[in-house]
VOKOLDO-741535 format. One record per residue (C-alpha): x, y, z. Coordinates in nm, 3 decimals, always signed. Example, Ala and Ser with C-alpha at 12.3 -4.5 7.8 and 13.67 -1.06 7.14 Angstrom:
BEGIN
<<+1.230,-0.450,+0.780>>;
<<+1.367,-0.106,+0.714>>;
//
This chain:
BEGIN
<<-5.190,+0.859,-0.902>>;
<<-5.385,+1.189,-0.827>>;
<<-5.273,+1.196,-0.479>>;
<<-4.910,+1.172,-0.621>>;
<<-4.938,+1.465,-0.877>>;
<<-5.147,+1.676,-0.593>>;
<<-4.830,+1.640,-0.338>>;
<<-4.607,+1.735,-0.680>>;
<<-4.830,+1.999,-0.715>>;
<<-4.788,+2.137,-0.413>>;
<<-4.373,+2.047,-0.375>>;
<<-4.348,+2.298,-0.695>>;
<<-4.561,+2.592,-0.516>>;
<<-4.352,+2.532,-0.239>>;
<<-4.027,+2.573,-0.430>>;
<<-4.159,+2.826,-0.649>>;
<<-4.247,+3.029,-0.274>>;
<<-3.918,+2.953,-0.163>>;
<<-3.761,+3.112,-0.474>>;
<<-3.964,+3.445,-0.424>>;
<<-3.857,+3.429,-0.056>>;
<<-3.524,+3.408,-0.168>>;
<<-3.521,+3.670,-0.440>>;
<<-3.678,+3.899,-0.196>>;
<<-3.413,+3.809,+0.078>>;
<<-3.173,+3.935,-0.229>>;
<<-3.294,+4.289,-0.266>>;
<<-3.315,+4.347,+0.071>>;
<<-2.959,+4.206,+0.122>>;
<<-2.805,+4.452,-0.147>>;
<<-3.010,+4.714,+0.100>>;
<<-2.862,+4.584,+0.393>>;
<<-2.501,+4.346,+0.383>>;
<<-2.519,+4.242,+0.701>>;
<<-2.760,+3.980,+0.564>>;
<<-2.535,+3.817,+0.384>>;
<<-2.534,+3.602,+0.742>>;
<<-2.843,+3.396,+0.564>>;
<<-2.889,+3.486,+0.251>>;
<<-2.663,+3.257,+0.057>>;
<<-2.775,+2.977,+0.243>>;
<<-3.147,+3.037,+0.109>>;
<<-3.061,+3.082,-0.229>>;
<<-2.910,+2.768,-0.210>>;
<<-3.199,+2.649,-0.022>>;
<<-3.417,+2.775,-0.332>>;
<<-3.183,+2.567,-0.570>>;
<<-3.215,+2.235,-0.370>>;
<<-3.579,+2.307,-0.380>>;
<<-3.595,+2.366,-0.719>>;
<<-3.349,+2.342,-0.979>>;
<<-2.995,+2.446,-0.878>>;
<<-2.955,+2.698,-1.226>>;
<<-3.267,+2.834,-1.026>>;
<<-3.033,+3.011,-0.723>>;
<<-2.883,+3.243,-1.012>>;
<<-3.196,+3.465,-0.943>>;
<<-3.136,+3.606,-0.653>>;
<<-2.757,+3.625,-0.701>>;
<<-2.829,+3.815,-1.043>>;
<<-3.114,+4.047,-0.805>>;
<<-2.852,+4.088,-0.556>>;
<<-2.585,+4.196,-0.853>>;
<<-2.865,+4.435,-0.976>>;
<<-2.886,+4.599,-0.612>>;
<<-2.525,+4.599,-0.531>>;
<<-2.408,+4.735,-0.903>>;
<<-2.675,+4.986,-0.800>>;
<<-2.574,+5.117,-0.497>>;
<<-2.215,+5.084,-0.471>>;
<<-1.925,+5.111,-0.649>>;
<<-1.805,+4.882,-0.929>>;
<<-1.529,+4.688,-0.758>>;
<<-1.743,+4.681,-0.384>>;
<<-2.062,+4.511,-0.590>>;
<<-1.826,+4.279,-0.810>>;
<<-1.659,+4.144,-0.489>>;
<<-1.964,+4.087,-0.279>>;
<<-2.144,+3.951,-0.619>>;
<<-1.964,+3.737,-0.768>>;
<<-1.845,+3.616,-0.382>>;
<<-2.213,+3.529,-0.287>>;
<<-2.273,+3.316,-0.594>>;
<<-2.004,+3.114,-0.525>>;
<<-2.096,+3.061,-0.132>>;
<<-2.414,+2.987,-0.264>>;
<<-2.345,+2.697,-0.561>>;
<<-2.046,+2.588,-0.318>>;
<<-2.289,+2.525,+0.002>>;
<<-2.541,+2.322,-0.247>>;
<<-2.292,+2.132,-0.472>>;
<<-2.076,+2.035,-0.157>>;
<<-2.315,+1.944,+0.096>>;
<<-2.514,+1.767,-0.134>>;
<<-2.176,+1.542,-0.261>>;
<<-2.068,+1.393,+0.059>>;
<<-1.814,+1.660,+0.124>>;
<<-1.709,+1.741,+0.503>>;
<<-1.888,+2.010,+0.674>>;
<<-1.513,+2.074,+0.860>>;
<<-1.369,+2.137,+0.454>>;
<<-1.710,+2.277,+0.326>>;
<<-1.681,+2.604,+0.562>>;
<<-1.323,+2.632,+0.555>>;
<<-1.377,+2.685,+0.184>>;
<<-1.678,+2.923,+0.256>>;
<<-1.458,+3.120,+0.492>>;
<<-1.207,+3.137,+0.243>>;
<<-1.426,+3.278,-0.034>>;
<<-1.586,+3.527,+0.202>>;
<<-1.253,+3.657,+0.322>>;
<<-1.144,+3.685,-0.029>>;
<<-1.509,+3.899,-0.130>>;
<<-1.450,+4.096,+0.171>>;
<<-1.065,+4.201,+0.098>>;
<<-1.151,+4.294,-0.228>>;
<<-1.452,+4.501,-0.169>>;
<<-1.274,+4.691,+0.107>>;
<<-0.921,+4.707,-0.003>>;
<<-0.929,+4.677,-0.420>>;
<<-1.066,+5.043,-0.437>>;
<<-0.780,+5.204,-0.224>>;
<<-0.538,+4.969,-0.419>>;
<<-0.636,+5.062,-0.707>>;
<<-0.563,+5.427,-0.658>>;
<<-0.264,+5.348,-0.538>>;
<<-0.315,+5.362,-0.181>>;
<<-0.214,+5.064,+0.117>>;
<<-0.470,+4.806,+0.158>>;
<<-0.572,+4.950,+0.473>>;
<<-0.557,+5.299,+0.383>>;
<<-0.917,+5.375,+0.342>>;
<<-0.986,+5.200,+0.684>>;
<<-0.780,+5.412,+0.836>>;
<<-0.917,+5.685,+0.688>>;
<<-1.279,+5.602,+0.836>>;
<<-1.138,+5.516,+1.163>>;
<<-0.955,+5.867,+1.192>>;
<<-1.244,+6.065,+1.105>>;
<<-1.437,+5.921,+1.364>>;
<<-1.178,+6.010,+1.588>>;
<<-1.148,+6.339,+1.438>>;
<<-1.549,+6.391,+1.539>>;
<<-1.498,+6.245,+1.899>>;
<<-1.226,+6.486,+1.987>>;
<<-1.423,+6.780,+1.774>>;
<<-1.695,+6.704,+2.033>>;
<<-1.498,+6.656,+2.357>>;
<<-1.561,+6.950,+2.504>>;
<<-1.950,+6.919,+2.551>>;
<<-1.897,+6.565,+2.640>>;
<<-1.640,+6.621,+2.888>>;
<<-1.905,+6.791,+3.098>>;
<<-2.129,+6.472,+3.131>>;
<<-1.872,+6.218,+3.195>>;
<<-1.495,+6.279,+3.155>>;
<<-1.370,+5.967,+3.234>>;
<<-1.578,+5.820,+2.979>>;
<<-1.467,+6.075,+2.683>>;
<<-1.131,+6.010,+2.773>>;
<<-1.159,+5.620,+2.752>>;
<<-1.342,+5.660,+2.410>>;
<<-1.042,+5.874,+2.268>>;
<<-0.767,+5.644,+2.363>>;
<<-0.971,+5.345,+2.218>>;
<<-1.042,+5.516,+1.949>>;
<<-0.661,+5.597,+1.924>>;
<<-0.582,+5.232,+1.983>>;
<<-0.772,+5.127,+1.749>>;
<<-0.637,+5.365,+1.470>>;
<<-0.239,+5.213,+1.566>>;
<<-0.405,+4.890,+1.505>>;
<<-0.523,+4.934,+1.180>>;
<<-0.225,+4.817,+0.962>>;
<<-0.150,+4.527,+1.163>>;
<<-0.506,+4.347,+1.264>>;
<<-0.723,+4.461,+0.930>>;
<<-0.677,+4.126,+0.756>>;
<<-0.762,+3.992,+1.101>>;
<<-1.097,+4.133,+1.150>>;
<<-1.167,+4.040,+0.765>>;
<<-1.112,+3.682,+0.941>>;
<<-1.317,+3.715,+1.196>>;
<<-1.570,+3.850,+0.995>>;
<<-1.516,+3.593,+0.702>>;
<<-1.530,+3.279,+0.957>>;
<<-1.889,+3.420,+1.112>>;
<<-2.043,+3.454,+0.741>>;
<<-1.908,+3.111,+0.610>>;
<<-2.023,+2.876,+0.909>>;
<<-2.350,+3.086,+0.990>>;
<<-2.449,+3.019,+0.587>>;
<<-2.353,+2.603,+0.669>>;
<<-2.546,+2.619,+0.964>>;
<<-2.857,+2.803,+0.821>>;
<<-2.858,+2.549,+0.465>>;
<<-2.873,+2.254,+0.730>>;
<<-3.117,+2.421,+0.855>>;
<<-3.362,+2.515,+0.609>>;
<<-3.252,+2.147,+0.430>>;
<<-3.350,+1.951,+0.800>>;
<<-3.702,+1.854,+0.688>>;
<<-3.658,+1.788,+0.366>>;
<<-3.632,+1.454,+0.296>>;
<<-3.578,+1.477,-0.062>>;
<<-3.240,+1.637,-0.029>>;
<<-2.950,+1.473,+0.117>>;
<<-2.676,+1.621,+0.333>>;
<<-2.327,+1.590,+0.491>>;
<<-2.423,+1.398,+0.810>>;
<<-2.335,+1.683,+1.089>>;
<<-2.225,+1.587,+1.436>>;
<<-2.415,+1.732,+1.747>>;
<<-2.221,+2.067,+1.866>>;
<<-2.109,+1.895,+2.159>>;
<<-1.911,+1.653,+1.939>>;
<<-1.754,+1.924,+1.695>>;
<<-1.361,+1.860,+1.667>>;
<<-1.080,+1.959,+1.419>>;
<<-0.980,+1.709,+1.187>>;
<<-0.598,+1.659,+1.250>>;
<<-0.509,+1.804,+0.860>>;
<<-0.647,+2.138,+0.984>>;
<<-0.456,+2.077,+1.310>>;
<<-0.113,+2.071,+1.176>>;
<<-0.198,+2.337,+0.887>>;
<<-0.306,+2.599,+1.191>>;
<<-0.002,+2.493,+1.387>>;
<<+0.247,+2.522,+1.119>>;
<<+0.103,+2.878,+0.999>>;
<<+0.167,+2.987,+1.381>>;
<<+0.486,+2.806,+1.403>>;
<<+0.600,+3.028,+1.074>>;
<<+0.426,+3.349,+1.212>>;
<<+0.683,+3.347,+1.489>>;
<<+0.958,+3.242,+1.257>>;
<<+0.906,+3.567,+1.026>>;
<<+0.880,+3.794,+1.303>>;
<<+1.235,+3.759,+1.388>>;
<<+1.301,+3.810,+1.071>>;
<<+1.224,+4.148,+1.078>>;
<<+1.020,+4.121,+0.799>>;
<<+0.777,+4.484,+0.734>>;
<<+0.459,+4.263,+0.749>>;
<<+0.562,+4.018,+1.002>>;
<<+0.310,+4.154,+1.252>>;
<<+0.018,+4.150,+1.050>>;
<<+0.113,+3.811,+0.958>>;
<<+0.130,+3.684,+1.343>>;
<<-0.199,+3.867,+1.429>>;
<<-0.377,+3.692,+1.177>>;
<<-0.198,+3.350,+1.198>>;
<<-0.331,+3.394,+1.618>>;
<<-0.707,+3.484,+1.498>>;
<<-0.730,+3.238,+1.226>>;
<<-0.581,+2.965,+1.497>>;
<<-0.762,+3.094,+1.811>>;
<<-1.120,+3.120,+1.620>>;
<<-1.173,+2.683,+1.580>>;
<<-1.008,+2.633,+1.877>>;
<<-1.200,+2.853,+2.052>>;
<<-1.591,+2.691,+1.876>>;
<<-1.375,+2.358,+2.007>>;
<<-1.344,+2.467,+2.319>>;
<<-1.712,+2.558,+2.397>>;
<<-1.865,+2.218,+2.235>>;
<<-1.602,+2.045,+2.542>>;
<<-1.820,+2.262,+2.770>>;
<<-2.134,+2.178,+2.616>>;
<<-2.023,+1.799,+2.622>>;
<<-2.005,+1.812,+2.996>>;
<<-2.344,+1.975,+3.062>>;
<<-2.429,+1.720,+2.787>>;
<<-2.365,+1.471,+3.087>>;
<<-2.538,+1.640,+3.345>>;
<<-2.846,+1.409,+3.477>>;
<<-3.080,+1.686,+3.560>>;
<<-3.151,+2.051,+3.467>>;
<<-2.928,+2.037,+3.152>>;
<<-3.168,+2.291,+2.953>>;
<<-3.138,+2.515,+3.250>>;
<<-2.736,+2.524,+3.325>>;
<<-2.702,+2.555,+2.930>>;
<<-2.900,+2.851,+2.884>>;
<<-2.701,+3.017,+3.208>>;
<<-2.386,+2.890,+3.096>>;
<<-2.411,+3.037,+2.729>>;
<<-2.594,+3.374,+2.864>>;
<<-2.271,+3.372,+3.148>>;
<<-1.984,+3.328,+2.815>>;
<<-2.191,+3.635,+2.597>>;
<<-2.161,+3.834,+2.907>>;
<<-1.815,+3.733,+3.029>>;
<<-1.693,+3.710,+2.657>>;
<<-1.349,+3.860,+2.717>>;
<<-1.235,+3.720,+3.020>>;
<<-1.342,+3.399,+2.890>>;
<<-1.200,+3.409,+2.580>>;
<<-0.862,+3.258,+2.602>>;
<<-0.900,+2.984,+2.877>>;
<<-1.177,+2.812,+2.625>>;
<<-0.902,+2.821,+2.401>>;
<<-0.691,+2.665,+2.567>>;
<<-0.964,+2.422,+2.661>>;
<<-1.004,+2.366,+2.293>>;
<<-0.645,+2.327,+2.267>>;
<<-0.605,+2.096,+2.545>>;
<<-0.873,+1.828,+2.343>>;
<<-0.737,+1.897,+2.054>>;
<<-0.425,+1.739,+2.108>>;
<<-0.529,+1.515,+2.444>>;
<<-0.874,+1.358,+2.247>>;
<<-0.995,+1.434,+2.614>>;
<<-1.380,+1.352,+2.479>>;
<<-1.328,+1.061,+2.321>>;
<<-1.086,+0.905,+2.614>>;
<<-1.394,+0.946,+2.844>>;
<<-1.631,+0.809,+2.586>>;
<<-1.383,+0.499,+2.517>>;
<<-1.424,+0.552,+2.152>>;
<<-1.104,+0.584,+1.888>>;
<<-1.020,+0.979,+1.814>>;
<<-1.220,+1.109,+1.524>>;
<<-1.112,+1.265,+1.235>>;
<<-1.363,+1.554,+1.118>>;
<<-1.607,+1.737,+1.231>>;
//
């Protein structure tokens, strides 16, 4: 009996630890956004450890922070769309609810925080969604080409490559905005699954999602058809002529091309997977070799992705019937 209240003892100074840890994580998070990569995940850690009503600590420090710091509508968005990541990652991983549906969901409640911190304001005043972007994104091209002269002397083939990026990237604004929100939306929803599971691995008190080994991750065939039917119209609208047909089709391409392209590098990590020696070694080269050769990469692991997608090319080699989820 006093062994069992010292280990409950010590269970609540844990949890009360991880609590701190996570209102600290908060504050420094209002500070800094980018750490919204992790911190939702360990306030929902913090809940699972103690009492999920528990995790509204460090949203409400992180509401403090952000209501400090930023405008109204920015700290509303981001506020109100981390306490939701973080009671959605503990309430659905904790229910028996896919991992594949769980981050979609997360991705789409990021996305949503995102758009409304960056484009409610300009809205608001009346302005286009991605006017304020733009904005940004000229002035800094404004400064570049204020400062091209004394560059110019050091390396003018550089300057000159800078400006027309910098120009190409202004064009692209109104068309691939909602796109990057994507792209930035789908890295903060499954980085926050990943880093629950992780702080949650050695816990044996709280139970999880089972979660397939990277190697095995596929799309479950609902997704499959939803992606394919949102590119299928993307191409429909644009002859159309519809105003925001491009936009559309960017998007519809990033929001198809991001799983497929996860897919495609768990097919490569499935054949090193079968490797008989130095698997540790050709892993770490091969994953060093795709952060280097990112772009020119890129699309043919989509395509691998594709290709197993619809072929099942893993589980025809395994001799197994196709899966459904990830």
């Amino acid at each position: 009996m006093e062994i069992s209240n010292q280990q409950s003892a010590r269970e609540t100074r844990r949890g009360i630890l991880t609590l701190l840890l996570a209102i600290v994580a908060a504050v420094l998070t209002a500070y800094i956004p980018l750490f919204l990569i992790i911190a939702p995940a360990l306030w929902a850690y913090a809940g699972a450890r103690t009492k999920p009503y528990w995790m509204l600590l460090p949203t409400a420090a992180f509401a403090y922070g952000m209501f400090t710091f930023e405008p109204v509508v920015v700290a509303a968005a981001f506020s109100f769309g981390a306490l939701i990541v973080a009671v959605l990652l503990y309430t659905l991983l904790t229910h028996g609810f896919s991992n594949s549906d769980t981050v979609l969901i997360l991705c789409g409640v990021f996305l949503l925080a995102l758009y409304g911190a960056v484009c409610l304001p300009g809205l608001m005043e009346g302005r286009a969604a991605y006017a304020d972007i733009q904005a940004q994104v000229g002035d800094l091209r404004s400064l570049y080409r204020a400062a091209e002269p004394q560059l110019a002397q050091l390396n003018p083939e550089g300057v000159k490559l800078i400006l027309a990026t910098m120009d190409s990237i202004y064009e692209a604004v109104p068309t691939g905005f909602v796109a990057v929100l994507c792209i930035f939306a789908s890295v903060l929803g499954l980085s926050n699954l990943l880093f629950f599971r992780a702080f949650c691995r050695k816990q044996t008190q709280i139970t999880l999602t089972p979660m397939r080994a990277f190697r095995d991750w596929t799309l479950p065939r609902s997704m499959t058809l939803g992606l394919f039917a949102l590119l299928i119209g993307s191409i429909v609208l644009e002859f159309t002529g519809w105003a925001f047909a491009e936009s559309f089709s960017v998007t519809a391409n990033i929001l198809l091309g991001i799983p497929l392209f996860l897919q495609g590098i768990s097919v490569v990590d499935f054949f090193i997977s079968r490797m008989q020696k130095n698997r540790t070694v050709v892993r770490t080269i091969t994953y060093v070799g795709l952060g280097v050769l990112y772009q020119l990469v890129l699309f043919p692991l989509v395509l691998v992705g594709c290709f197993d997608q619809i072929f099942r090319l893993r589980d025809r080699m395994r001799g197994v019937p196709p899966r459904a989820a990830v």
